[in-house]
ZARODREN-107357 format. One line per 3 residues: number of its first residue (from 1); their letters; for each residue x, y, z of C-alpha. Coordinates in steps of 0.25 Angstrom, whole numbers, plus 5000, padded with zeros to 4 digits. Example, Ala and Ser with C-alpha at 12.3 -4.5 7.8 and 13.67 -1.06 7.14 Angstrom:
1	AS	5049,4982,5031 | 5055,4996,5029;
//
This chain:
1	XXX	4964,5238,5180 | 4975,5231,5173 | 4974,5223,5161;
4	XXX	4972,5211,5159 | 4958,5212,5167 | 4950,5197,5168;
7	XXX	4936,5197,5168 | 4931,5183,5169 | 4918,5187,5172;
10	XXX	4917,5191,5156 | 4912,5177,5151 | 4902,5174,5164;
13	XXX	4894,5187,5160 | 4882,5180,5155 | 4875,5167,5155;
16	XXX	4880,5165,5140 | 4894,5169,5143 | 4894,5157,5153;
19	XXX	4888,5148,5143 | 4899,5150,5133 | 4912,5151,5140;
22	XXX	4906,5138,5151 | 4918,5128,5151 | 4910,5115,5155;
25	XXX	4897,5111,5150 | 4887,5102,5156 | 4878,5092,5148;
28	XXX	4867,5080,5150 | 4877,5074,5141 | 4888,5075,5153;
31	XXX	4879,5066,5161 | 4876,5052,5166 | 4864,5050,5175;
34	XXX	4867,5038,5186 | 4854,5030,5185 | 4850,5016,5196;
37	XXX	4843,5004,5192 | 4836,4993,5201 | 4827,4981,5199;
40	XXX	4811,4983,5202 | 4799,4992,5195 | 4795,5005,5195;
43	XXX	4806,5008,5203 | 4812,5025,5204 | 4816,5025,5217;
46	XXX	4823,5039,5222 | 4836,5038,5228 | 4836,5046,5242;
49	XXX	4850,5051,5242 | 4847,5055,5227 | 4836,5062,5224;
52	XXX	4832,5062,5210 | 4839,5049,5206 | 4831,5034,5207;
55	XXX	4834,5020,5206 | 4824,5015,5192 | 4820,5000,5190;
58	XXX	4822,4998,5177 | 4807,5000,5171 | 4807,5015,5176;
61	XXX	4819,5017,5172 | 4816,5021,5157 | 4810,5034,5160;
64	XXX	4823,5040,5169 | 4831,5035,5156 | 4822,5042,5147;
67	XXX	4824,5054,5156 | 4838,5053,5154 | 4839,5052,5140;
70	XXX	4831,5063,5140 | 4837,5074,5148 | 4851,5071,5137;
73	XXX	4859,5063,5147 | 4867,5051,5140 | 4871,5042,5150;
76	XXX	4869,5035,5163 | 4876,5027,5174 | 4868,5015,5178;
79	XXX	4866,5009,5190 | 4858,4997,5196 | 4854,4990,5208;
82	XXX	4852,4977,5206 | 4844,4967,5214 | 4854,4957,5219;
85	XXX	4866,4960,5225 | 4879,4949,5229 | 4892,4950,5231;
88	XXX	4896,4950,5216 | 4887,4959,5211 | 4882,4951,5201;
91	XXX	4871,4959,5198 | 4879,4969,5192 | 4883,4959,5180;
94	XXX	4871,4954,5177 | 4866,4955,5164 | 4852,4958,5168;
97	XXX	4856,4966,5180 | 4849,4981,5184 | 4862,4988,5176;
100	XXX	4861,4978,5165 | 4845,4979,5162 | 4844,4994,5165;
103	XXX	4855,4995,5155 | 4848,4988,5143 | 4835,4996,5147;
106	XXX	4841,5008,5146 | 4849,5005,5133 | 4832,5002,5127;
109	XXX	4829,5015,5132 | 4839,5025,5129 | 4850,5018,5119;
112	XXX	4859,5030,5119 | 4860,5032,5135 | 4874,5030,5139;
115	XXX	4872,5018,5151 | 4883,5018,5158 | 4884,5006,5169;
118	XXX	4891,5007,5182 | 4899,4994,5184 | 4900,4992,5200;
121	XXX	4895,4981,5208 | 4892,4989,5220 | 4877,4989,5217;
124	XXX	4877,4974,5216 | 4885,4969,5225 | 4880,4965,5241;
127	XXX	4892,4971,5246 | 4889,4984,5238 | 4906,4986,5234;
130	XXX	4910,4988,5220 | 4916,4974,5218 | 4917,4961,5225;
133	XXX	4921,4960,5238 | 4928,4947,5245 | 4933,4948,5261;
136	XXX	4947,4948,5264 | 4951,4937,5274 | 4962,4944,5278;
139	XXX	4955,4958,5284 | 4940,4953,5283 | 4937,4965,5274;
142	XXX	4928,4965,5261 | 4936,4969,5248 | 4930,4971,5235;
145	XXX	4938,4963,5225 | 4945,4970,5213 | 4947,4959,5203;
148	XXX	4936,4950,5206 | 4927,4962,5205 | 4932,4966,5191;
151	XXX	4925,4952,5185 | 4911,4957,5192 | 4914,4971,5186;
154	XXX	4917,4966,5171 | 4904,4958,5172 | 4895,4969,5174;
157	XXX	4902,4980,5165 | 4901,4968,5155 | 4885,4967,5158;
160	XXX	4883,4980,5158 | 4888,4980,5143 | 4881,4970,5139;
163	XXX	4868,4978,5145 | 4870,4989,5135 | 4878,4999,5145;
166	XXX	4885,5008,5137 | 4896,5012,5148 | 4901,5004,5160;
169	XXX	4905,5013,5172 | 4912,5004,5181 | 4911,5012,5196;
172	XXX	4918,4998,5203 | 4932,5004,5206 | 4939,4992,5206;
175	XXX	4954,4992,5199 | 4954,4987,5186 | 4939,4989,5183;
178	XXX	4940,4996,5169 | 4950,4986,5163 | 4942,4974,5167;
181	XXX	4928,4982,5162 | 4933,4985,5149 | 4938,4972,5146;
184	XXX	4925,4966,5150 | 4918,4973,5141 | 4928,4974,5129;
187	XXX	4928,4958,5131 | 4913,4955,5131 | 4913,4965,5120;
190	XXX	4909,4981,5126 | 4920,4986,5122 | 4913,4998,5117;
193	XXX	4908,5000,5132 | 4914,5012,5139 | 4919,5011,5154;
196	XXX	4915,5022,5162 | 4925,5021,5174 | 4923,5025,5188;
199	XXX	4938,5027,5188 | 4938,5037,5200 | 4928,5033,5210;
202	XXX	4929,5037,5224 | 4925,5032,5237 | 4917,5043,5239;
205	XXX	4906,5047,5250 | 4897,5052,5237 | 4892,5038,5232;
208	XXX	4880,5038,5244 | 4869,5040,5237 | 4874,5030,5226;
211	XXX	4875,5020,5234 | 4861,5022,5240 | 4855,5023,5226;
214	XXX	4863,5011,5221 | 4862,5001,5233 | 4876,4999,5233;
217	XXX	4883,5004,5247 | 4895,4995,5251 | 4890,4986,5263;
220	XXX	4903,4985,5268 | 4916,4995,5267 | 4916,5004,5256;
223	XXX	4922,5008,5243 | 4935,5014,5246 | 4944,5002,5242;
226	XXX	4940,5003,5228 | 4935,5018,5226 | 4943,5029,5226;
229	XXX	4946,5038,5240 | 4943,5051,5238 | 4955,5060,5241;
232	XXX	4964,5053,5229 | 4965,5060,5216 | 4976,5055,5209;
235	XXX	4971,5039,5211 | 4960,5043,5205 | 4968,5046,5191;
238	XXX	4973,5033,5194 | 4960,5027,5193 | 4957,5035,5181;
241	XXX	4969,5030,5175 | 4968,5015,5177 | 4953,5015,5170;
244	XXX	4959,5023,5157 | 4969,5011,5156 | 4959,5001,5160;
247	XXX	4949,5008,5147 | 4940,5017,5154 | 4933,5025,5145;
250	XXX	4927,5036,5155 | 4933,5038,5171 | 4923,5042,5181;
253	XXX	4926,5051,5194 | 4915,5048,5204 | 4912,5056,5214;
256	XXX	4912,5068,5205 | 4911,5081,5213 | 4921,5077,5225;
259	XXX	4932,5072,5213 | 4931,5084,5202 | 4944,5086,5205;
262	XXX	4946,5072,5201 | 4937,5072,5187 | 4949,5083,5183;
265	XXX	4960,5073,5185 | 4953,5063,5178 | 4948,5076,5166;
268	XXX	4964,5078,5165 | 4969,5065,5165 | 4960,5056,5155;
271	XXX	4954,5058,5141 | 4943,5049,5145 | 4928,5054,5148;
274	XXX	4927,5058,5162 | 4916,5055,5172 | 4910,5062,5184;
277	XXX	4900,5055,5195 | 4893,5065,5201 | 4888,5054,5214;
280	XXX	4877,5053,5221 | 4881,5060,5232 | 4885,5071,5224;
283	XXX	4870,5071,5219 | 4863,5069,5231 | 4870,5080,5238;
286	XXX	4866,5089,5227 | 4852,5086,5230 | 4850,5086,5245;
289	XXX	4856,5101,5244 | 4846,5105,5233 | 4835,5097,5242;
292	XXX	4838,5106,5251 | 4838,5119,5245 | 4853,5121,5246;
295	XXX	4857,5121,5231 | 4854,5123,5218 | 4854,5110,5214;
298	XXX	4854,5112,5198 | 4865,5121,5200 | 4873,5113,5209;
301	XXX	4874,5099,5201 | 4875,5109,5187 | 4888,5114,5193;
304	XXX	4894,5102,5199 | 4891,5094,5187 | 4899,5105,5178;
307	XXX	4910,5105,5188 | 4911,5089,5185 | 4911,5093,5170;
310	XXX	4921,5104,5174 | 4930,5095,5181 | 4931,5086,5171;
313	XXX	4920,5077,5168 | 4915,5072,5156 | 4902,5064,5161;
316	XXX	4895,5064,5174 | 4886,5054,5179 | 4878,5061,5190;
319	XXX	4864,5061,5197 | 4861,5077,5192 | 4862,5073,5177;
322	XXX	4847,5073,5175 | 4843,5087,5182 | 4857,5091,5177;
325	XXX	4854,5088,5162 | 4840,5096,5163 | 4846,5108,5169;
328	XXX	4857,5107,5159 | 4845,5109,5148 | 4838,5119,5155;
331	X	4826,5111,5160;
//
């Protein structure tokens, strides 16, 4: 045979081989764990469409934070249920709201977690939408409210703050969110506070189980006004864009696995820390098929989680972060 002859299999020969030459690593380090509060006691109550992840009242949530900090993972997304909802979703801008008091726990317990907030009102408003919502005389249709929301927004990425959370996420889609945000905080003094956005978030059919776990399905319409439709790519660098000008400090793609493609436009097109949300769907599906015998489940989530990392992603916040970070240290 002719020279030059390629030989690619030379560096797969052996386990070793593959260690050394492996492009992408994954760590606990690359992970944050989602985590849901509520009001009551003795409360870890299994969410059906995700086996393995549980809604905690806030004194038996000590012990799923300690197993955390434990396994190495640094950060988590907080969520809460609260137990009043209105049309203004005051409880999310409460000072001594679910997010708010979990927070400060937290902070007691484990002083070097990362807590990250999600800034929404989906989970406290009646209506279940992401801002406020006023009926348009002229077609009788609901419509949530940009600039009005904004206000409502500000207030509870403020509260959050003054909680003790060390990273606001805001999720809301509404246009201008990151430059109202960060002067909120800069203004009540936070300017420290990063601003995880959800600057790529699409309408997506994978949020199900979320929105069971969280209480927060729209009880009217849907999302699509505000959230992104899945077959565009190059709005979505838009987005992107628009929160690097606002002061974004991190850009979320969320869903991850359907949108890789776009976690590599974002990877090429900004120097800031890129995020991945590997969703509930994602998750749940994972785990009905390895309920069922059909996959290896520690195989399957190790691979797509490195193909998130391969694509581009600095972080991912995904339901596997604790089975992934034991598997990841041999246990």
């Amino acid at each position: 045979m002719a020279f030059p002859i390629v030989r690619h299999r030379r560096l797969r020969q052996s386990a070793a081989m593959r260690n050394i030459v492996r492009e992408t690593v994954l760590t606990a380090n690359d992970f944050i764990y989602p985590i849901y509060v509520k009001y009551g006691t003795n409360i870890k109550e299994e969410i059906s469409s995700m086996p393995g992840v549980y809604r905690f009242s806030l004194d038996l949530l000590e012990a799923e934070i300690r197993e955390i900090t434990s396994l190495g993972i640094q950060a988590i997304m907080l969520f809460g249920l609260p137990d009043h909802k209105d049309a203004e979703g005051t409880s999310a801008y409460d000072p001594n709201g679910i997010v708010q008091e979990a927070t400060r726990l937290i902070k007691k317990w484990a002083p070097e977690l990362i807590v990250m907030a999600d800034t929404c009102l989906c989970q406290f408003t009646d209506h279940g939408h992401c801002g406020m919502v006023h009926l348009d005389e002229a077609t009788g249709t609901a419509v949530v409210d940009n600039d009005p929301s904004l206000s409502l927004l500000v207030r509870t990425a403020v509260s959050q703050a003054e909680a003790g959370a060390d990273v606001i996420a805001p999720s809301n889609m509404m246009d201008g969110f990151v430059s109202a945000i960060r002067e909120g905080l800069d203004e009540a003094g936070f300017s420290h506070v990063p601003i995880l956005s959800y600057s790529v978030k699409y309408a997506s059919a994978f949020y199900g189980p979320f929105r069971d776990a969280a209480k927060s399905a729209p009880q009217f319409g849907d999302r699509k006004t505000y959230q992104m439709d899945p077959a565009n790519a190059r709005e979505a660098l838009r987005e992107a864009d628009s929160d690097v000008l606002e002061g974004a400090d991190m850009l979320m793609v969320k869903p991850a696995l359907s949108y890789l493609d776009i976690v590599r436009q974002l990877r090429d097109s900004f120097d800031l820390p890129i995020v991945a949300y590997n969703v509930s769907g994602e998750y749940a599906m994972v785990k009905a098929a390895a309920a069922n015998g059909w996959i290896d489940e520690k195989a399957i989530v190790l691979e797509k989680l490195i193909s998130m990392k391969r694509a581009g992603a600095d972080l991912i916040i995904t339901y596997h972060a604790k089975d992934a970070s034991r598997w990841l240290r041999g246990e």
